[in-house]
N, C-alpha and C positions, 0 to 999 in steps of 0.2 A: 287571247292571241287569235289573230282572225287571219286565215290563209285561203287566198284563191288558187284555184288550178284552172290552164282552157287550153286547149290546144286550139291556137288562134286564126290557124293556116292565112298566116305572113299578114293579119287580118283584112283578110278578103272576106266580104258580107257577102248573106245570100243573091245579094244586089251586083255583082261583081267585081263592086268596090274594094280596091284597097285603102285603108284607113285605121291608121294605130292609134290615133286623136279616139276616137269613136271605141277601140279596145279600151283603151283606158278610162275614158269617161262612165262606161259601161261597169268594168267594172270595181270602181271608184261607188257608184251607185249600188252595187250589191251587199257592200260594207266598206266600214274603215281599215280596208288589209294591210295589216303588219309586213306580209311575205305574199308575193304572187310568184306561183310558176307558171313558165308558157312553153309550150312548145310549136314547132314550127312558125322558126325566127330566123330570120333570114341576110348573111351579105351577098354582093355579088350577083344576086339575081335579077337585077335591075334593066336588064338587056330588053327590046321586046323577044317575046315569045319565037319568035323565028330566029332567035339570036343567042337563045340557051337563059331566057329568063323567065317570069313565072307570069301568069295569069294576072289580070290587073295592075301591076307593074308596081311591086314595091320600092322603095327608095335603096340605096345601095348599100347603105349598114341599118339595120333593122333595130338593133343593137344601140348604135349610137342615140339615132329618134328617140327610142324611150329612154334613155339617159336624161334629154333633153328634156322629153314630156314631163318626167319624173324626175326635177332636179337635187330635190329634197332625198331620194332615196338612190342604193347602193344598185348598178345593174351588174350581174355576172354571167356568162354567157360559157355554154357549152356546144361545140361544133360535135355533131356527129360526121355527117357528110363534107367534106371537103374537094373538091374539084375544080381543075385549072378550068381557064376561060374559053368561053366559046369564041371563034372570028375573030371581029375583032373586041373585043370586049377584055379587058386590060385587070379587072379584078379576080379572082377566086370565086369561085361559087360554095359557100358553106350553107348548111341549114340545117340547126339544131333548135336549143332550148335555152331558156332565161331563167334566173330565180331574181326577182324586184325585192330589195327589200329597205325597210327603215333604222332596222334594229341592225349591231353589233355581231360584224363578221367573221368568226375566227378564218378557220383554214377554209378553203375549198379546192376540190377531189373531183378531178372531170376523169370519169372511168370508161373506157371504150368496151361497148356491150359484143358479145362472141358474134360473131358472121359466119357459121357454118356453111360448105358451101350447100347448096341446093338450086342446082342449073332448071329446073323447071320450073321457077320462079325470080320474077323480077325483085332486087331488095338495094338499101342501102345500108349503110355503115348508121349504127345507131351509138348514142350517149347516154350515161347518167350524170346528169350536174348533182352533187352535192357540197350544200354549204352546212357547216358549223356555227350555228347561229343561238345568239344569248336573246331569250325570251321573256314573257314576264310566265310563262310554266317551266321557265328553267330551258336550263342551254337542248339544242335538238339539233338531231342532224338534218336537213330537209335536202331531199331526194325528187328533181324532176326528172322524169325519162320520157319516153316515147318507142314503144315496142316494135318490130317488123309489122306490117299489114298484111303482106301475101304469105310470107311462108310458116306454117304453125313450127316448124323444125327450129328456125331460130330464134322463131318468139319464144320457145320453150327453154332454149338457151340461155336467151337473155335472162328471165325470170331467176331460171337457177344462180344463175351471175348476179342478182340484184341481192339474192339471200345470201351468196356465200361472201358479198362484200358486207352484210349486214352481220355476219359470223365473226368475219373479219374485225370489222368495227369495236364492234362488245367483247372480241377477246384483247383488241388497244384497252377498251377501257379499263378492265381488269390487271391487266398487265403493262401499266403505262412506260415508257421513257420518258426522260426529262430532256429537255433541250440543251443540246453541247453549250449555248452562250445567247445571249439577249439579240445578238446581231448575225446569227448564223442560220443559213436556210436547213437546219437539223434540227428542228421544232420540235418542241412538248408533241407525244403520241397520242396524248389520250384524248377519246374521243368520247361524247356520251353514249348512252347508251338509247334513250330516247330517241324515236325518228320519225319519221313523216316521207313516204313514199308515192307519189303521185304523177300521176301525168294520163297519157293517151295509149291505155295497154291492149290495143287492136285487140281483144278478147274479150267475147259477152259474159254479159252477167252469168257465172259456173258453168263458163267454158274451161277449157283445161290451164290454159294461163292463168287467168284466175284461183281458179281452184289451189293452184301450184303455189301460189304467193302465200294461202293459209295455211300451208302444212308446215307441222313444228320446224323449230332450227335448234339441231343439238347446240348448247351451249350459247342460247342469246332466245331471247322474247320472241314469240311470234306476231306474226302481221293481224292484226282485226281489221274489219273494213269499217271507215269511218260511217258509210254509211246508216250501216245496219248496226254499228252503236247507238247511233240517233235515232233510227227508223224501225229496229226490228226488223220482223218480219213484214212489214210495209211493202206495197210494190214497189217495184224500183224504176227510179226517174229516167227515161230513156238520157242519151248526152247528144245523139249523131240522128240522124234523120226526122228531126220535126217539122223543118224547112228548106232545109236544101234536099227535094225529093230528088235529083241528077244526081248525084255523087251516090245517095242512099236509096235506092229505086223499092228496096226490101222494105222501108218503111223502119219509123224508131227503133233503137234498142241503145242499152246503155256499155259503153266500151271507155268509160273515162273512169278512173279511180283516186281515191284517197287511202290509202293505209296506212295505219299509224302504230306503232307498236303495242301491245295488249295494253304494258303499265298505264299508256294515255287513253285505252278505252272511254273509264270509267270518266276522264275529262272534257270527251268529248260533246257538248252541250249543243251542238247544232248541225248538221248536214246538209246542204242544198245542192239543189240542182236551176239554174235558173230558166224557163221554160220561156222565154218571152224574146230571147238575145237572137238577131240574125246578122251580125257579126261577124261570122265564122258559119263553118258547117259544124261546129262541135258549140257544144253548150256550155257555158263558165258554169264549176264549182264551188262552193263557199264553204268554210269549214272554223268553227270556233270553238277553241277549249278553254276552261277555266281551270 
C-alpha cells in the first residue's frame, strides 16, 4: 500500500504557477499511490488577489479539478476554513485538505480541530479528514490534517484533539454498534484500529507538537513516525525551505509528517522525502507498507 502526503499550497510552484496537472503528474511519478493526502485545497479563491483570492489564481473548486484529473479515483474533501465572499465575488472561500484515493471507502469523519482563542496571533479554523478505507494491509483509518502555523497554543490543541479522537476510535473498535438497518444513516460504529496520520504539523522535527503526537494514549496504540521506522536514526529530510527561500528565509527543516500507529511500524518498508519537487513550497511524502 503506497500513500502520498504534500501540502500542495493550492499547487502554486516555486515559479508562481498554479498548476494541479503538474501536482499530480509529480506525484504520480514518485509511486503507484493507493491514497494521497493534500493539504491546502482550495474553493472560492479564485478572485484576483485584490479581490479576496490567492496567489497565482487557482480555479474555483480545487476539489472538483482533481476529481477530473483523477477520474479513476474517489476525491473527498475537508474544509477547515470556510468564509463568505469578498466584493463581488459570488462563491464561499474554503481551504482545507483532500484524501485521493482508489481503494474502498467506508465512512469518512471531517473533525473540526480546537481554535483556542490567542488574539496575538493570526490563525484559521483547522480540519482533520478522516477516511475508513480497505487496503491490501487491511482496513485503516487515514488521517490528513494541517496544524496552526503561528500559534504553538492551538497547534498544541489540535495535537491533543488528533489523540483523543484516535482514543476515541479504538474504544469504537472494541466496543462496536451495529447499525439500526441496511438503509439507515445509524451505521456500523466500529472503526479499526490501525491509522495513518499525516499532513503539514507546523512543528519541527521534536518540537513540542511533534514530541506530543509520540506520547502513549491510554487505551489505544501509539503514534511511531513513519519516518524513523524506515530511517532510524538517519538525518531527517527537510519538507519546507529547499526552494522556496521567500516563504522559508530560515532555510530547510522538516515540518511534514507520516505517523502510523506502532502495530504498522514494523510494516513500514519505505519512507521518503522527495527532494527535487518545486511544486509547492513543501516537499511531497511517500510512504509504503507491506
Amino acid at each position: 500500500m503506497r500513500l502520498v502526503d504534500w501540502n500542495i499550497q493550492w499547487g502554486r510552484g516555486v515559479d508562481g504557477r498554479v498548476d494541479l496537472a503538474r501536482i499530480v503528474r509529480e506525484a504520480r511519478a514518485l509511486c503507484d499511490f493507493d491514497i494521497m493526502c493534500m493539504q491546502e485545497v482550495t474553493r472560492g479563491f479564485h478572485e484576483p488577489q485584490s479581490a479576496g483570492g490567492l496567489a497565482g489564481g487557482p480555479c474555483a473548486d480545487q476539489f472538483g479539478e482533481l476529481a477530473a484529473l483523477l477520474p479513476d479515483m474517489t476525491v473527498i474533501d475537508g474544509i477547515g476554513s470556510d468564509l463568505p465572499p469578498i466584493g463581488a465575488g459570488t462563491r464561499r472561500r474554503q481551504f482545507g485538505n483532500a484524501i485521493v484515493t482508489r481503494l474502498p471507502v467506508r465512512q469518512v469523519l471531517r473533525h473540526s480541530l480546537p481554535w483556542p482563542a490567542d488574539p496575538a496571533k493570526p490563525s484559521m479554523l483547522r480540519v482533520a479528514l478522516e477516511a475508513m478505507i480497505d487496503t491490501d494491509v487491511g482496513p485503516l483509518r487515514v488521517v490528513s490534517t494541517h496544524l496552526e502555523f503561528y500559534s504553538e497554543t492551538q497547534r498544541l490543541a489540535q495535537v491533543e484533539r488528533l489523540r483523543a479522537l484516535h482514543q476515541e476510535a479504538c474504544d469504537h473498535a472494541r466496543r462496536p454498534a451495529r447499525a439500526e438497518k441496511q438503509d439507515s444513516p445509524f451505521a456500523d460504529t466500529g472503526r479499526p484500529v490501525s491509522a495513518i496520520v499525516c499532513g503539514d504539523f507546523n512543528s519541527a522535527f521534536r518540537a513540542s507538537a511533534y514530541r506530543s503526537m509520540l506520547e502513549p494514549i491510554p487505551g489505544a496504540p501509539a503514534f511511531a513516525d513513519a519516518w524513523t521506522c524506515a530511517h532510524g536514526d538517519a538525518a531527517r529530510a527537510p519538507t519546507v525551505g529547499l526552494h522556496d527561500h521567500e516563504q522559508w528565509p530560515d532555510g530547510p527543516f522538516a515540518c511534514d509528517f507520516i505517523f502510523v500507529t506502532e502495530n504498522l511500524g514494523p510494516r513500514v518498508t519505505r519512507c521518503e522525502v522527495d527532494p527535487h519537487s518545486q511544486s509547492s513550497d513543501h516537499q511531497p511524502m511517500w510512504l509504503e507498507l507491506r
